[in-house]
C-alpha positions as CSV (number, residue, x, y, z in Angstrom):
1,X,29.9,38.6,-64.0
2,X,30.2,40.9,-61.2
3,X,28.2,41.4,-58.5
4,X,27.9,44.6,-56.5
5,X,27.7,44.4,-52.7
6,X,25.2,47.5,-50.7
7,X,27.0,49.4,-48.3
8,X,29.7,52.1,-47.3
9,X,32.9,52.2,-48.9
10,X,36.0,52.9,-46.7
11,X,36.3,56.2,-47.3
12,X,32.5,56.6,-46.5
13,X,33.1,55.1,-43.2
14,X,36.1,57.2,-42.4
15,X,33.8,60.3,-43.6
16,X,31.0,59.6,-40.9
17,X,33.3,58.9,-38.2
18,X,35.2,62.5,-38.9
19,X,32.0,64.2,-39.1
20,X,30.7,62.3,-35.8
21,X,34.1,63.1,-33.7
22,X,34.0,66.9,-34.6
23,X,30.2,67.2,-33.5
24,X,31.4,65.7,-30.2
25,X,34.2,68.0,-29.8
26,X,32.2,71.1,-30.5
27,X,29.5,69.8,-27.9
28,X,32.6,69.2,-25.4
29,X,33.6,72.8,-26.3
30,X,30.7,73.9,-25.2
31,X,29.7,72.4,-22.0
32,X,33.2,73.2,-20.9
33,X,32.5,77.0,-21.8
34,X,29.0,76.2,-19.4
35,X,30.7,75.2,-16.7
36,X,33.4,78.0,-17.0
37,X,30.2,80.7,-16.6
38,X,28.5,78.5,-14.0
39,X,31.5,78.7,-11.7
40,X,32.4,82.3,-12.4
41,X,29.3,83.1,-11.6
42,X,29.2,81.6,-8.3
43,X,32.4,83.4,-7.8
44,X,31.1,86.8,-8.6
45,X,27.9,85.9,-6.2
46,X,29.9,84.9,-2.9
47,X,32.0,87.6,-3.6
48,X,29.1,90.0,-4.0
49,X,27.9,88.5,-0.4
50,X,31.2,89.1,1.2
51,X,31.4,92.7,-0.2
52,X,28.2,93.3,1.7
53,X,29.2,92.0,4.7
54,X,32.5,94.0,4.6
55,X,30.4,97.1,4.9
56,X,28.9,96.3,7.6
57,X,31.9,95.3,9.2
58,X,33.4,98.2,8.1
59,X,30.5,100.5,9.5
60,X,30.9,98.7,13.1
61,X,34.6,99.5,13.0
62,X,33.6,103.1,12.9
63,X,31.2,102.8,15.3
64,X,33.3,101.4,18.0
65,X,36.2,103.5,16.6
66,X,37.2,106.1,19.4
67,X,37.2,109.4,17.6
68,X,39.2,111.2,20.0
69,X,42.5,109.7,18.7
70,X,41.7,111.2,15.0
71,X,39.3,109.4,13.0
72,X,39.4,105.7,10.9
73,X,40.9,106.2,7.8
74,X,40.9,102.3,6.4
75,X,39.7,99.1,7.3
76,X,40.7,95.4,6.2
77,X,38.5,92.7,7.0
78,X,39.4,89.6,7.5
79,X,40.3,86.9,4.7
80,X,37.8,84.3,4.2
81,X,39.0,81.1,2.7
82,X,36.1,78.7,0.7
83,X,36.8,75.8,-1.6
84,X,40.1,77.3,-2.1
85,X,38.9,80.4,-3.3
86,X,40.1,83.7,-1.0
87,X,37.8,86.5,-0.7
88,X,39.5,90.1,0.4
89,X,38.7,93.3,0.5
90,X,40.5,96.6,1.2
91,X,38.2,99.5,2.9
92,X,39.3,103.3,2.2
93,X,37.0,105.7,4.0
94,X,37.7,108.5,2.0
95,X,35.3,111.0,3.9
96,X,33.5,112.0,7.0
97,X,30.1,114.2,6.8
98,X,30.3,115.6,9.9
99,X,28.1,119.1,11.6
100,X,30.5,122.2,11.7
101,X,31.5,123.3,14.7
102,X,30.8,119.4,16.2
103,X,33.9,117.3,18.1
104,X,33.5,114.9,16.4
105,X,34.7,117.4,13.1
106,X,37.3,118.8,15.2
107,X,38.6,115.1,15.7
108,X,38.5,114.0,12.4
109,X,40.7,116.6,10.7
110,X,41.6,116.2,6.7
111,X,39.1,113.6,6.5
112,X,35.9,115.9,7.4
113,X,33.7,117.6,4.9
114,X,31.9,120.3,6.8
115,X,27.3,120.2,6.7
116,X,24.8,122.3,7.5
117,X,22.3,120.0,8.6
118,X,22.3,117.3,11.3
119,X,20.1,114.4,9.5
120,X,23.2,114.0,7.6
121,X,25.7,114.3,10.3
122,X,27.7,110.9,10.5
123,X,27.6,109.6,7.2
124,X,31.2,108.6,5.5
125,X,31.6,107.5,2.0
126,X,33.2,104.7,1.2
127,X,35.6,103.0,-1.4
128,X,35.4,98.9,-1.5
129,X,37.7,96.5,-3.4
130,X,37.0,93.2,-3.1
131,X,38.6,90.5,-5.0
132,X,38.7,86.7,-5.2
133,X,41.2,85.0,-5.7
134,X,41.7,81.1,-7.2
135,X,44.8,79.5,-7.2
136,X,46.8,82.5,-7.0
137,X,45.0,84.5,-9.9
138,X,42.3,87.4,-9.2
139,X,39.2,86.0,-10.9
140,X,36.8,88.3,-9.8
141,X,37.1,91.6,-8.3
142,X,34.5,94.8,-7.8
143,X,35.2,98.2,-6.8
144,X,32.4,100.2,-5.0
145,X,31.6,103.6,-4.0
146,X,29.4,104.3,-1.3
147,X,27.7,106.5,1.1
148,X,26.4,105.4,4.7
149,X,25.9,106.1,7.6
150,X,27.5,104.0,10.9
């Protein structure tokens, strides 16, 4: 007589156990995607911060600038080092709005677009790149146009 035992075969536990290992790797897949987005996003966000703060540094360079030597035509703020990740950014003032006829447009030369109207005289547009960089490799970078006045 034989008698038949309950339970899983070999080849049923081998079954479960390759089923179970390649839910864990796709869940391991995953958080390591999560954690991936979470950190670039933090990236993008400080360097977001540091782009604003570039402005304004590069506004205060004009300000301060003295026009009678011709007028700024780049600025480079300083590096900032965090965590091992550098933030730069490379200012090109690309134009001057400045009143015809005003020494200030006189000074500036190639760089001045000639208005009309003074509620506009000052203003310069400018072009932003900021990147970050982390371990060598640009992870993040933005490029922004914009118009302001100093």
């Amino acid at each position: 007589m034989i008698l038949f035992k309950k339970g899983f075969g070999l080849w049923q536990a081998i079954m479960i156990i390759l089923i179970i290992s390649g839910l864990m790797i796709v869940v391991l897949k995953y958080s390591r995607i999560a954690a991936e987005h979470t950190s670039d996003t933090y990236i993008r966000e400080q360097l977001e911060l540091y782009l604003n703060s570039t402005v304004e540094m590069a506004l205060l360079a004009i300000s301060e600038h003295n026009r009678s030597i011709g007028c700024l035509s780049s600025y480079t703020p300083p590096n900032v080092n965090v965590r091992s990740i550098r933030y730069s950014a490379n200012v090109d003032i690309t134009r001057y709005y400045l009143l015809t006829g005003s020494q200030d447009a006189l000074d500036c030369g190639v760089l001045t677009y000639p208005i009309q109207t003074e509620e506009t005289h000052g203003m310069v547009r400018l072009e932003i790149e900021a990147n970050a960089t982390v371990d060598g490799n640009v992870s993040s970078r933005i490029l922004r146009r914009t118009l302001q006045r100093p």
